[in-house]
mmCIF file of the N, C-alpha and C atoms, coordinates in Angstrom:
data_MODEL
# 
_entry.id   MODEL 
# 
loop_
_atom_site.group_PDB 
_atom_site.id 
_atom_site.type_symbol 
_atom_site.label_atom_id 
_atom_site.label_alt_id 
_atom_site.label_comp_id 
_atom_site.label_asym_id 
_atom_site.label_entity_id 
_atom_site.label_seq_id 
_atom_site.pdbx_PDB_ins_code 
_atom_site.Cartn_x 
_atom_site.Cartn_y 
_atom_site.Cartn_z 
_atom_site.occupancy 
_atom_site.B_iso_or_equiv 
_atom_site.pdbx_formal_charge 
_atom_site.auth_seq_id 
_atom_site.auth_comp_id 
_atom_site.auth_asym_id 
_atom_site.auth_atom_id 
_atom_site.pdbx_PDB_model_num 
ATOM 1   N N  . UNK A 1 1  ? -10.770 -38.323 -74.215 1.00 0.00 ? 1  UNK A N  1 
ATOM 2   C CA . UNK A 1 1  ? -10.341 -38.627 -72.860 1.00 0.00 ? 1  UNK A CA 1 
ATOM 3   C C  . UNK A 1 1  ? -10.325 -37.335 -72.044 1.00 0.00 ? 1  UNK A C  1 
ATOM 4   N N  . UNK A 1 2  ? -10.913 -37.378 -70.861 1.00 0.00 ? 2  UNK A N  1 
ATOM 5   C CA . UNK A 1 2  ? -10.830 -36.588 -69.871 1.00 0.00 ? 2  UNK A CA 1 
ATOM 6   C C  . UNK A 1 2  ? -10.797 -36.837 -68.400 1.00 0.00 ? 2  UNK A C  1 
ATOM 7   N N  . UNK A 1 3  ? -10.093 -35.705 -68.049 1.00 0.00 ? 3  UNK A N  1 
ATOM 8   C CA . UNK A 1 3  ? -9.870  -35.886 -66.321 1.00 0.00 ? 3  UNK A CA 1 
ATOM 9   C C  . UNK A 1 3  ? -11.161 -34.876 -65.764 1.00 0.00 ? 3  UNK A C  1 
ATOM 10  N N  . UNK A 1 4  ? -12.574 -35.613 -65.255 1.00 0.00 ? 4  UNK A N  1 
ATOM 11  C CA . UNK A 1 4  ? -13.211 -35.006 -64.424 1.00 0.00 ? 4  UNK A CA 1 
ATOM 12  C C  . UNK A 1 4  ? -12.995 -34.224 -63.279 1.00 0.00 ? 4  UNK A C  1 
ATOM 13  N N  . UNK A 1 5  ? -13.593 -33.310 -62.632 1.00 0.00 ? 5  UNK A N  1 
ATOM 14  C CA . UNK A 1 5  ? -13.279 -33.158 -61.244 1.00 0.00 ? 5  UNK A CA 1 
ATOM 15  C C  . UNK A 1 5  ? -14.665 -32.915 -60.206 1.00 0.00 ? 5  UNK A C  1 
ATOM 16  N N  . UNK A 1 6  ? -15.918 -33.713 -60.540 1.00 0.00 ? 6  UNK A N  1 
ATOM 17  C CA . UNK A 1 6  ? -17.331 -33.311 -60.290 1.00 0.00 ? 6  UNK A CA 1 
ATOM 18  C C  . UNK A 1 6  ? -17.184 -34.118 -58.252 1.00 0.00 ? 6  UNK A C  1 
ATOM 19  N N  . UNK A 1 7  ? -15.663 -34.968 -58.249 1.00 0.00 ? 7  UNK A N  1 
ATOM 20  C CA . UNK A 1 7  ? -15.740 -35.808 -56.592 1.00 0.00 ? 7  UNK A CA 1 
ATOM 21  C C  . UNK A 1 7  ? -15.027 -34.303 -55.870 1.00 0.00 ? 7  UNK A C  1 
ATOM 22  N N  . UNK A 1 8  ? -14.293 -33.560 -56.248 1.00 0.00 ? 8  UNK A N  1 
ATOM 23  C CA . UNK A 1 8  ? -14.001 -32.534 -56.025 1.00 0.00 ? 8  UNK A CA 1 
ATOM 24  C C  . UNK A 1 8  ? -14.765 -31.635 -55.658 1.00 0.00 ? 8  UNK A C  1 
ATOM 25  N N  . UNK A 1 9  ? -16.017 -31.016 -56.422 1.00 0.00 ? 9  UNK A N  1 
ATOM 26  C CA . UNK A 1 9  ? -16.901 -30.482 -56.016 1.00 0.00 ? 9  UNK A CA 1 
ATOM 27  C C  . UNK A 1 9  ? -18.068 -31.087 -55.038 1.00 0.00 ? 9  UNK A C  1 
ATOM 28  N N  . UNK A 1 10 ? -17.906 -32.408 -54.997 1.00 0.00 ? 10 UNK A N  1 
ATOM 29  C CA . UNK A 1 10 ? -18.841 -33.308 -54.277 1.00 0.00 ? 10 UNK A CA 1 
ATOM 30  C C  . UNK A 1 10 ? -18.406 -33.274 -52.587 1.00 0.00 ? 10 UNK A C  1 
ATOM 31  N N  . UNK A 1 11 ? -16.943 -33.435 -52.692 1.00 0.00 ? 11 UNK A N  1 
ATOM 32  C CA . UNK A 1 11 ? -16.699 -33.127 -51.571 1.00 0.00 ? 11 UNK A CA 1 
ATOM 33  C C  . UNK A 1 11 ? -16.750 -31.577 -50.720 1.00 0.00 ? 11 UNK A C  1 
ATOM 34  N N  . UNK A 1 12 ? -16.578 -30.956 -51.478 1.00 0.00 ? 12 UNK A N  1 
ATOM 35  C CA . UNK A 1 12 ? -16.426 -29.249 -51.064 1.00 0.00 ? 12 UNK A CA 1 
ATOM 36  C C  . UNK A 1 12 ? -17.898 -29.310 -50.869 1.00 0.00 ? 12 UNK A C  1 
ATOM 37  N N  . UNK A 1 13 ? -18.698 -29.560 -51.314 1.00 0.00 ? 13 UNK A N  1 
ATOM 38  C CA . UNK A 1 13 ? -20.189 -29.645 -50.680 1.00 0.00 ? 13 UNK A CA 1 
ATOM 39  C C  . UNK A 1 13 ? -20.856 -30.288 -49.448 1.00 0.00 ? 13 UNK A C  1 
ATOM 40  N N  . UNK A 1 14 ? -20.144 -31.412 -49.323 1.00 0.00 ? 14 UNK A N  1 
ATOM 41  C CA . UNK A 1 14 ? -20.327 -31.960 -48.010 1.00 0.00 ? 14 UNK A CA 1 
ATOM 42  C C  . UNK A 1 14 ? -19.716 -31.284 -46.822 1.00 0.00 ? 14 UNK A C  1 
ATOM 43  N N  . UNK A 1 15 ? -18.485 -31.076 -47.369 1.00 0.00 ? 15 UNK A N  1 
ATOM 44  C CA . UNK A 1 15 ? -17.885 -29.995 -46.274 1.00 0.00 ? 15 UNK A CA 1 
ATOM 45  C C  . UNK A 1 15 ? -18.108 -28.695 -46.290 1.00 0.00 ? 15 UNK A C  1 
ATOM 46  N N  . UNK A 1 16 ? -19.236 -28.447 -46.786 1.00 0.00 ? 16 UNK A N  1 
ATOM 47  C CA . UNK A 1 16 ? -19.669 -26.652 -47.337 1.00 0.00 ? 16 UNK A CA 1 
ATOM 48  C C  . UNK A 1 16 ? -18.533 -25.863 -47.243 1.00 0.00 ? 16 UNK A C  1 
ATOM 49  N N  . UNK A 1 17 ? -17.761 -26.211 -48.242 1.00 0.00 ? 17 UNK A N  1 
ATOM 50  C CA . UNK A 1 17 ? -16.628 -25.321 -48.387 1.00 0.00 ? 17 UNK A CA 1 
ATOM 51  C C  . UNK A 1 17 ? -16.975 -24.816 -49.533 1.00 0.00 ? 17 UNK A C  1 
ATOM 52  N N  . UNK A 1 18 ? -16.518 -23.513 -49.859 1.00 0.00 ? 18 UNK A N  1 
ATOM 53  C CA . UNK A 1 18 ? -16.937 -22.385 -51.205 1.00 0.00 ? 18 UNK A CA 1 
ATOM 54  C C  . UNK A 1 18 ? -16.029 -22.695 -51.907 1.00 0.00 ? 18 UNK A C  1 
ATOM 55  N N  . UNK A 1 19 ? -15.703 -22.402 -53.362 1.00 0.00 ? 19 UNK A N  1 
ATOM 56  C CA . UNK A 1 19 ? -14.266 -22.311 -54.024 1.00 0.00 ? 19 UNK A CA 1 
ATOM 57  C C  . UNK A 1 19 ? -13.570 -21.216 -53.476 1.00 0.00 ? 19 UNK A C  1 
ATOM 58  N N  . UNK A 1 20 ? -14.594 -20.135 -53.074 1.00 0.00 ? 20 UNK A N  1 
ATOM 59  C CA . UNK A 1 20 ? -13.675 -19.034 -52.793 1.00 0.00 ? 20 UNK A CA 1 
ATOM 60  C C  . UNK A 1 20 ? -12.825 -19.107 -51.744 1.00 0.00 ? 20 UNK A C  1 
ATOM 61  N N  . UNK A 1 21 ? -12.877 -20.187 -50.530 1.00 0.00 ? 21 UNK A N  1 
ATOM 62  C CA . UNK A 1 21 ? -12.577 -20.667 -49.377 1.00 0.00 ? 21 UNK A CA 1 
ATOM 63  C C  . UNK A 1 21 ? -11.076 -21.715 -49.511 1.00 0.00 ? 21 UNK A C  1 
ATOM 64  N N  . UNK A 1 22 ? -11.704 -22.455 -50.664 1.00 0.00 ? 22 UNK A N  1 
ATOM 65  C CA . UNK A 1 22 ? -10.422 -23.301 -51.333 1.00 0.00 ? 22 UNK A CA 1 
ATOM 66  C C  . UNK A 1 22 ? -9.432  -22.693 -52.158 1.00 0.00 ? 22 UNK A C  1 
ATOM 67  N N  . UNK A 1 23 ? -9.727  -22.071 -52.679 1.00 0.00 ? 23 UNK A N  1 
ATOM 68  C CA . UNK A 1 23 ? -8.810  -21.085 -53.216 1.00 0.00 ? 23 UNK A CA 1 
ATOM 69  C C  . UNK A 1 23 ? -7.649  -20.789 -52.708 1.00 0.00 ? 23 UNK A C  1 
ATOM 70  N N  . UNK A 1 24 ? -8.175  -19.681 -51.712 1.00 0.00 ? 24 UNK A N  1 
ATOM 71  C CA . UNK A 1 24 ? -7.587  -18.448 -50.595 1.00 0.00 ? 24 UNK A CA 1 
ATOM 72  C C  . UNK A 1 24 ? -6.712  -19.919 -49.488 1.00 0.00 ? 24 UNK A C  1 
ATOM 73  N N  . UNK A 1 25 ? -7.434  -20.990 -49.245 1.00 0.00 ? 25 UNK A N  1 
ATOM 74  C CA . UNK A 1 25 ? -6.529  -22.116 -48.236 1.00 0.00 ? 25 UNK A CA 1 
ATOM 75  C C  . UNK A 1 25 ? -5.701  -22.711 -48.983 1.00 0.00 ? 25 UNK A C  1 
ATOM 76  N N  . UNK A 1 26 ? -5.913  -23.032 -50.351 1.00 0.00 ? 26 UNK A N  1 
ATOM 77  C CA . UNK A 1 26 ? -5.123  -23.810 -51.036 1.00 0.00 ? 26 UNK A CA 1 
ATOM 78  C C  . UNK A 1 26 ? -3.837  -22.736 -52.005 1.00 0.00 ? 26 UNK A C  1 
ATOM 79  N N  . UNK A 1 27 ? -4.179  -21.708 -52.200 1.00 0.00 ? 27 UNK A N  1 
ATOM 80  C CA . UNK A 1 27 ? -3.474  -20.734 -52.774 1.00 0.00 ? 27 UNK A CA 1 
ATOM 81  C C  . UNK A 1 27 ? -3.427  -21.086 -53.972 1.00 0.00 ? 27 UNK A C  1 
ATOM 82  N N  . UNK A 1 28 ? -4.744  -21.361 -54.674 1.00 0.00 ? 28 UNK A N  1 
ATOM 83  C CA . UNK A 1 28 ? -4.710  -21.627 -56.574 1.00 0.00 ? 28 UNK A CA 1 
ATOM 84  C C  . UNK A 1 28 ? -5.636  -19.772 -56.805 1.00 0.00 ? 28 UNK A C  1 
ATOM 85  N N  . UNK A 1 29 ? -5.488  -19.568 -57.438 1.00 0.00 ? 29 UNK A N  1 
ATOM 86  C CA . UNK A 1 29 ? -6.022  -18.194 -58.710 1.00 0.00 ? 29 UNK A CA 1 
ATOM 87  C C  . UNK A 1 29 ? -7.930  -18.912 -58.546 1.00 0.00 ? 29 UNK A C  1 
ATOM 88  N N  . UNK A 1 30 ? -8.125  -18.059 -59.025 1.00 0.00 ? 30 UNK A N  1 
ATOM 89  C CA . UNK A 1 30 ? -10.240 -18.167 -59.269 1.00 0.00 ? 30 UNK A CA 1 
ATOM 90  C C  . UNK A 1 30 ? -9.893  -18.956 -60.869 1.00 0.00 ? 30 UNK A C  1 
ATOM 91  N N  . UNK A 1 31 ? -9.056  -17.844 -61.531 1.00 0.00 ? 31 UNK A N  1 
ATOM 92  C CA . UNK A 1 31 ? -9.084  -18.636 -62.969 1.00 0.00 ? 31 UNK A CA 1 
ATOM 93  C C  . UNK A 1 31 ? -8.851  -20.501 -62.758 1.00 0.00 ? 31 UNK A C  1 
ATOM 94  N N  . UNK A 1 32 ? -7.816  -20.615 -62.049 1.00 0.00 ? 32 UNK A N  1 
ATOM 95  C CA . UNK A 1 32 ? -7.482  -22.478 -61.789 1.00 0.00 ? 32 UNK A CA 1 
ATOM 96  C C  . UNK A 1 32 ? -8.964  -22.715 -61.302 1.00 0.00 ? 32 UNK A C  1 
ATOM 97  N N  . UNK A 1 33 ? -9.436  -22.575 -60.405 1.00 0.00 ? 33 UNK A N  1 
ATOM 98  C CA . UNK A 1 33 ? -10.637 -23.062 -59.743 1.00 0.00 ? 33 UNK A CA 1 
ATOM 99  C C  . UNK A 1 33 ? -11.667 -22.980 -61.384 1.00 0.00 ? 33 UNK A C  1 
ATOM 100 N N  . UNK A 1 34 ? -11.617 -22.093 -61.916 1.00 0.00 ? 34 UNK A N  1 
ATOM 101 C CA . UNK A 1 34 ? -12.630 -22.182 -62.916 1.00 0.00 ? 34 UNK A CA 1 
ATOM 102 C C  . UNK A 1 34 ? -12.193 -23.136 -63.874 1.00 0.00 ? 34 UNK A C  1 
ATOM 103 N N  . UNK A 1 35 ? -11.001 -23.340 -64.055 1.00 0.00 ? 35 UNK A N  1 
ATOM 104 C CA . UNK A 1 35 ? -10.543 -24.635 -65.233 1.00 0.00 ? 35 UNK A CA 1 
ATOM 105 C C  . UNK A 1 35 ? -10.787 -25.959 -64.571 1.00 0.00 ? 35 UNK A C  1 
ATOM 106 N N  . UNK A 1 36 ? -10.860 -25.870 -63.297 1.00 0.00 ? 36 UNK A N  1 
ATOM 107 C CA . UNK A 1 36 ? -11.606 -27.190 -62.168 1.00 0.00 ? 36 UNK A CA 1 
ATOM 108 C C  . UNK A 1 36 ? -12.889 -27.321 -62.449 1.00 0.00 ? 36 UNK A C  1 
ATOM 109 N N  . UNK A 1 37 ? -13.590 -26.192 -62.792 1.00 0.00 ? 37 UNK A N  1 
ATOM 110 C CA . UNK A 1 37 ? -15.027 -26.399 -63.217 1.00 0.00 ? 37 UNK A CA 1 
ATOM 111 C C  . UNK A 1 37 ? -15.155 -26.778 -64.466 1.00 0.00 ? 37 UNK A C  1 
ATOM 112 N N  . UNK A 1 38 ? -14.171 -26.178 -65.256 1.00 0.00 ? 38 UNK A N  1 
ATOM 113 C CA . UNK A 1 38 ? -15.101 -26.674 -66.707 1.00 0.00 ? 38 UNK A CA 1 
ATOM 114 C C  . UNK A 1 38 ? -14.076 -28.420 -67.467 1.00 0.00 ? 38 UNK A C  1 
ATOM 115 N N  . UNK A 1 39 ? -13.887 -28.540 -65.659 1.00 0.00 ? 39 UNK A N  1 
ATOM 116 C CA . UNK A 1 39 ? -12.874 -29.626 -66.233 1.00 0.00 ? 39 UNK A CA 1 
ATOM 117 C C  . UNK A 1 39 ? -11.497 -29.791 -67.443 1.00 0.00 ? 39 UNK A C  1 
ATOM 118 N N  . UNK A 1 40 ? -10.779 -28.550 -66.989 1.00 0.00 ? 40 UNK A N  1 
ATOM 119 C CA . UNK A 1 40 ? -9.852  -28.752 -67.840 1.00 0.00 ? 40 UNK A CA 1 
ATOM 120 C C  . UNK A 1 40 ? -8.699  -28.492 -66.902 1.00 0.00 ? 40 UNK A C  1 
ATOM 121 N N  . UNK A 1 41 ? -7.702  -28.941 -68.173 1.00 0.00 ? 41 UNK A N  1 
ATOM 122 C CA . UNK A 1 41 ? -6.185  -29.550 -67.381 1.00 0.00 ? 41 UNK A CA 1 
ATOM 123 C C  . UNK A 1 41 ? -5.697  -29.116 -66.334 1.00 0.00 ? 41 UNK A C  1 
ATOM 124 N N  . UNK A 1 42 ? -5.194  -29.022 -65.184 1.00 0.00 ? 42 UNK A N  1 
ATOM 125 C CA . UNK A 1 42 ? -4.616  -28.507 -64.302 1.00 0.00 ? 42 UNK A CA 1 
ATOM 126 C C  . UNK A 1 42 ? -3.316  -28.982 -63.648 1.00 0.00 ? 42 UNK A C  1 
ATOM 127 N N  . UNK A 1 43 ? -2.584  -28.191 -63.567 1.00 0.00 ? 43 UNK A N  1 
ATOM 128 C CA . UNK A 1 43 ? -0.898  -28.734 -63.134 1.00 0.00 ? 43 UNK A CA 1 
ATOM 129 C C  . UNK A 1 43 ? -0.817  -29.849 -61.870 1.00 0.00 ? 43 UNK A C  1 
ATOM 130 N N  . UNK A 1 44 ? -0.507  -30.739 -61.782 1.00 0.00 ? 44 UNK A N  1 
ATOM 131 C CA . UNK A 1 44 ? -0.415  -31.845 -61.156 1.00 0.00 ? 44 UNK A CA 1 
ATOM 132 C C  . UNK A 1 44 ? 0.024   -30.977 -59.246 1.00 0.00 ? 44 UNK A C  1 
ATOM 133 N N  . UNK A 1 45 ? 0.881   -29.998 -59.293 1.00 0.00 ? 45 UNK A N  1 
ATOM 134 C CA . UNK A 1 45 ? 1.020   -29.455 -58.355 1.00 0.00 ? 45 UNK A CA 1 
ATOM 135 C C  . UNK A 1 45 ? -0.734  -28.666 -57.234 1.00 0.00 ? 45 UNK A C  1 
ATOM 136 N N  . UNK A 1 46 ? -1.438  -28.261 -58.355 1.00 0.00 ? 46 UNK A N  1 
ATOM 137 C CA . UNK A 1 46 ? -2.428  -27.792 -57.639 1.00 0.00 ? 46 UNK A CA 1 
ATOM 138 C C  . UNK A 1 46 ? -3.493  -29.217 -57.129 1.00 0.00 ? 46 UNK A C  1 
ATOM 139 N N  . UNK A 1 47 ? -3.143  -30.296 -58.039 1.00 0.00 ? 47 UNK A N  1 
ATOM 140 C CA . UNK A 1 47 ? -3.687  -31.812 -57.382 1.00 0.00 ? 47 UNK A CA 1 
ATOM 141 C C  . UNK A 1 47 ? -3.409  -31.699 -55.987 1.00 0.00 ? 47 UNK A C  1 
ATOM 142 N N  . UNK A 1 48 ? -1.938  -31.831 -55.826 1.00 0.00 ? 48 UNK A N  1 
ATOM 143 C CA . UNK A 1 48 ? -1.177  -32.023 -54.829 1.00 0.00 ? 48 UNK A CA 1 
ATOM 144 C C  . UNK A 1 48 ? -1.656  -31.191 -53.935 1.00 0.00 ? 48 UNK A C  1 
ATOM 145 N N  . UNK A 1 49 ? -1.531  -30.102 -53.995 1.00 0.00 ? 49 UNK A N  1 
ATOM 146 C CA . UNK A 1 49 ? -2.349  -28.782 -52.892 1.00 0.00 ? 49 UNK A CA 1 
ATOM 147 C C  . UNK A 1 49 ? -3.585  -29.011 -52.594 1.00 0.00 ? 49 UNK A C  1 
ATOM 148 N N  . UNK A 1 50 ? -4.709  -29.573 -53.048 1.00 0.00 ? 50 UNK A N  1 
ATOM 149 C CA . UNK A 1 50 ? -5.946  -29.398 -53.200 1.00 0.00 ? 50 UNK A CA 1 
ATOM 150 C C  . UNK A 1 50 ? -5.622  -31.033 -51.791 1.00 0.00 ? 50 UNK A C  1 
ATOM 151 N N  . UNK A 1 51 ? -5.037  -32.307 -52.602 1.00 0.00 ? 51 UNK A N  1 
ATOM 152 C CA . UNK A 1 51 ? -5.145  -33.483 -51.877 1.00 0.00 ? 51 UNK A CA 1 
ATOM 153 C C  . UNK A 1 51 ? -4.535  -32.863 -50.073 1.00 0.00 ? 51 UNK A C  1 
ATOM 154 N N  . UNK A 1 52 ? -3.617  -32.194 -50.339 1.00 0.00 ? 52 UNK A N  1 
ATOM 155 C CA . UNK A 1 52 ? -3.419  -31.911 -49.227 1.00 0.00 ? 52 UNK A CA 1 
ATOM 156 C C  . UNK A 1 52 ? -4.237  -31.666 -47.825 1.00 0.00 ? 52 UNK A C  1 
ATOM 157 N N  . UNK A 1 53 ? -4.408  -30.185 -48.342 1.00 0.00 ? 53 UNK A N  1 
ATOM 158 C CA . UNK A 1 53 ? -5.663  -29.031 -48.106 1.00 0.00 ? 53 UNK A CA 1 
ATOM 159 C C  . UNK A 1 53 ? -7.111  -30.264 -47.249 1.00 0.00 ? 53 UNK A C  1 
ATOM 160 N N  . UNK A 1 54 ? -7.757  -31.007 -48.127 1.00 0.00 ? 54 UNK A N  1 
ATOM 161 C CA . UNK A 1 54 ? -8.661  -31.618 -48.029 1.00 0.00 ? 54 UNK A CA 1 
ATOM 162 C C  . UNK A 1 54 ? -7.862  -33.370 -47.487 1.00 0.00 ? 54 UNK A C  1 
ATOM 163 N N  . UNK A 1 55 ? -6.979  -33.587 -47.271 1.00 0.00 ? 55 UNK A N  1 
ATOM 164 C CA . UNK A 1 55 ? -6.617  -34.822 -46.615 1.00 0.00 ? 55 UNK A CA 1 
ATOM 165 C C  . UNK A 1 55 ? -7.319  -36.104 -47.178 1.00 0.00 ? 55 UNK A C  1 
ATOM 166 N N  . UNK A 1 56 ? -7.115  -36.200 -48.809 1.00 0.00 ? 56 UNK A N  1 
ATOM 167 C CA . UNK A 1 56 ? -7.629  -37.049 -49.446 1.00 0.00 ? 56 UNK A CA 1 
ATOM 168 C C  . UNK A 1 56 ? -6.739  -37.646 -50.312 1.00 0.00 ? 56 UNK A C  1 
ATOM 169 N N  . UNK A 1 57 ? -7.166  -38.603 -51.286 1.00 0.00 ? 57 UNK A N  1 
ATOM 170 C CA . UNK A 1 57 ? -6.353  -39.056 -52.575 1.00 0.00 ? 57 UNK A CA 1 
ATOM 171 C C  . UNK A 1 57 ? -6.754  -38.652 -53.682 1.00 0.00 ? 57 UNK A C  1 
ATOM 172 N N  . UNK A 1 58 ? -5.430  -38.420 -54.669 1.00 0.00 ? 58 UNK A N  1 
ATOM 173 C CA . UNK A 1 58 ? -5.717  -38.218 -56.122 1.00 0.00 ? 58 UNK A CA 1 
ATOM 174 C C  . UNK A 1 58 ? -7.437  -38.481 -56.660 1.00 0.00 ? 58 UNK A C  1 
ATOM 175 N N  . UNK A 1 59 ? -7.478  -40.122 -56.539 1.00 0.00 ? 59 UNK A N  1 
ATOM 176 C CA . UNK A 1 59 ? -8.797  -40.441 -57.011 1.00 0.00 ? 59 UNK A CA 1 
ATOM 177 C C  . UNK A 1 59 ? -10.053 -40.375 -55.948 1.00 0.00 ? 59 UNK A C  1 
ATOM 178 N N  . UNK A 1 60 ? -9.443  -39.048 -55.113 1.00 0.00 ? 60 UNK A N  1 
ATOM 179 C CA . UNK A 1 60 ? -10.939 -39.028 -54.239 1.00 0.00 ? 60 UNK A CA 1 
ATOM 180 C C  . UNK A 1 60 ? -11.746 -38.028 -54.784 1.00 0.00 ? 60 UNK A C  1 
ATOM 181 N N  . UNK A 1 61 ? -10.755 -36.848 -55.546 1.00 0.00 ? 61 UNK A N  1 
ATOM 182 C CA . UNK A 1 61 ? -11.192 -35.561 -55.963 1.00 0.00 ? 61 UNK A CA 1 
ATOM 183 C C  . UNK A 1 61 ? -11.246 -35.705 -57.450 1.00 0.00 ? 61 UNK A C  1 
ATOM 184 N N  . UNK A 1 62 ? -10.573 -36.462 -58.102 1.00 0.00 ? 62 UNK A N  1 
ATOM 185 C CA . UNK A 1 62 ? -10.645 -36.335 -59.899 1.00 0.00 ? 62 UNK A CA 1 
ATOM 186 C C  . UNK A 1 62 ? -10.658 -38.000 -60.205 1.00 0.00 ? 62 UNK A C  1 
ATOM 187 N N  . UNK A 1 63 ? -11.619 -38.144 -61.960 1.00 0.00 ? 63 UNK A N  1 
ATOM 188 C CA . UNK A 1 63 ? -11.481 -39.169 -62.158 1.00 0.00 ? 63 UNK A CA 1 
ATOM 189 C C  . UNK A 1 63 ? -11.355 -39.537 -63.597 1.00 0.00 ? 63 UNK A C  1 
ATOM 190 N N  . UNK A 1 64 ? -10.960 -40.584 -64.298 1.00 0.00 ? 64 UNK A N  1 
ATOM 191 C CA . UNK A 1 64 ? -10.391 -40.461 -65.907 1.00 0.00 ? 64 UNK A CA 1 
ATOM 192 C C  . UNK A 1 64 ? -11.627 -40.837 -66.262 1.00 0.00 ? 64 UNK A C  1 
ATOM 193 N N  . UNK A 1 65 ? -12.662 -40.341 -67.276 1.00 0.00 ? 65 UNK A N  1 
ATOM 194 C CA . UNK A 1 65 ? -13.415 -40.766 -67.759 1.00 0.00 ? 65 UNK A CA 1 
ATOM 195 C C  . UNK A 1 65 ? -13.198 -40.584 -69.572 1.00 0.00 ? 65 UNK A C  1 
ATOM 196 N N  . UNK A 1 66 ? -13.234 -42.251 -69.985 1.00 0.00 ? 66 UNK A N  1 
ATOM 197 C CA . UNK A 1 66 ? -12.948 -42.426 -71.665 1.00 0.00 ? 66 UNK A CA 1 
ATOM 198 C C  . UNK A 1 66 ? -13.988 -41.016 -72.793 1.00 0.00 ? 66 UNK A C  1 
ATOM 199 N N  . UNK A 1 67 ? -13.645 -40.926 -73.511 1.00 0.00 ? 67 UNK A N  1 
ATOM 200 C CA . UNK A 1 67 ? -14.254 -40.466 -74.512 1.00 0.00 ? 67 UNK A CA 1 
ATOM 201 C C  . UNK A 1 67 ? -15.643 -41.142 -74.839 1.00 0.00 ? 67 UNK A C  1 
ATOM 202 N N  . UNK A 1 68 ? -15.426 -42.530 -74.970 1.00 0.00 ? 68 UNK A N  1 
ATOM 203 C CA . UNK A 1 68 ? -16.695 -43.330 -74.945 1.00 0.00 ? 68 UNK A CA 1 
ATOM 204 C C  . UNK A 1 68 ? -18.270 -43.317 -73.788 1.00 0.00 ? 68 UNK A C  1 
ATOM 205 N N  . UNK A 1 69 ? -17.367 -43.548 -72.614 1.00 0.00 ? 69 UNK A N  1 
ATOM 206 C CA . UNK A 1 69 ? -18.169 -43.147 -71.621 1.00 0.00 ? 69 UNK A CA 1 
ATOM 207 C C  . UNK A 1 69 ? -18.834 -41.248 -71.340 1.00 0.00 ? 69 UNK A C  1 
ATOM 208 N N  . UNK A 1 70 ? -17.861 -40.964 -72.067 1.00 0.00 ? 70 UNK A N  1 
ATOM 209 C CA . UNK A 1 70 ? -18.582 -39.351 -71.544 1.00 0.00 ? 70 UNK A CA 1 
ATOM 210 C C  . UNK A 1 70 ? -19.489 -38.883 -72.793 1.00 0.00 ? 70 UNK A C  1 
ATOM 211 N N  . UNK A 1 71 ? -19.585 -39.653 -73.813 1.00 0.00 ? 71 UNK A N  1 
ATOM 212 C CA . UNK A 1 71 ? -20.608 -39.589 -74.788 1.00 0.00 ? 71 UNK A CA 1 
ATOM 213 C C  . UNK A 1 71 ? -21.702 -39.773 -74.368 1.00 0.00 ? 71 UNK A C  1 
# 
């Protein structure tokens, strides 16, 4: 089981926003932004910052995908 975050980057692309841009607005570390990339866990608080920041929902930016399906 994993929590994706590829609508996250989908959106920062439409809005040509950099990570380095989200970062510095959202106030997460490069290291968090890089655990956003390789899809791993991140504190429910930087959700919250990020949904903010970008004026979206939980499931606009991340999504649960089974073990089965990501095979």
């Amino acid at each position: 089981m994993a929590i994706k975050y590829y609508k996250l980057f989908d959106i920062m692309q439409r809005r040509d926003l950099s990570k380095t841009q989200i970062s510095e607005s959202v106030g997460i570390s490069s290291a968090t932004m890089a655990k956003l990339s390789a899809h791993k866990p991140v504190n429910m608080e930087i959700i919250n910052r990020l949904c903010e920041y970008l004026e979206v929902q939980p499931g606009e930016i991340l999504e649960f995908v089974s073990d089965e399906e990501g095979a």
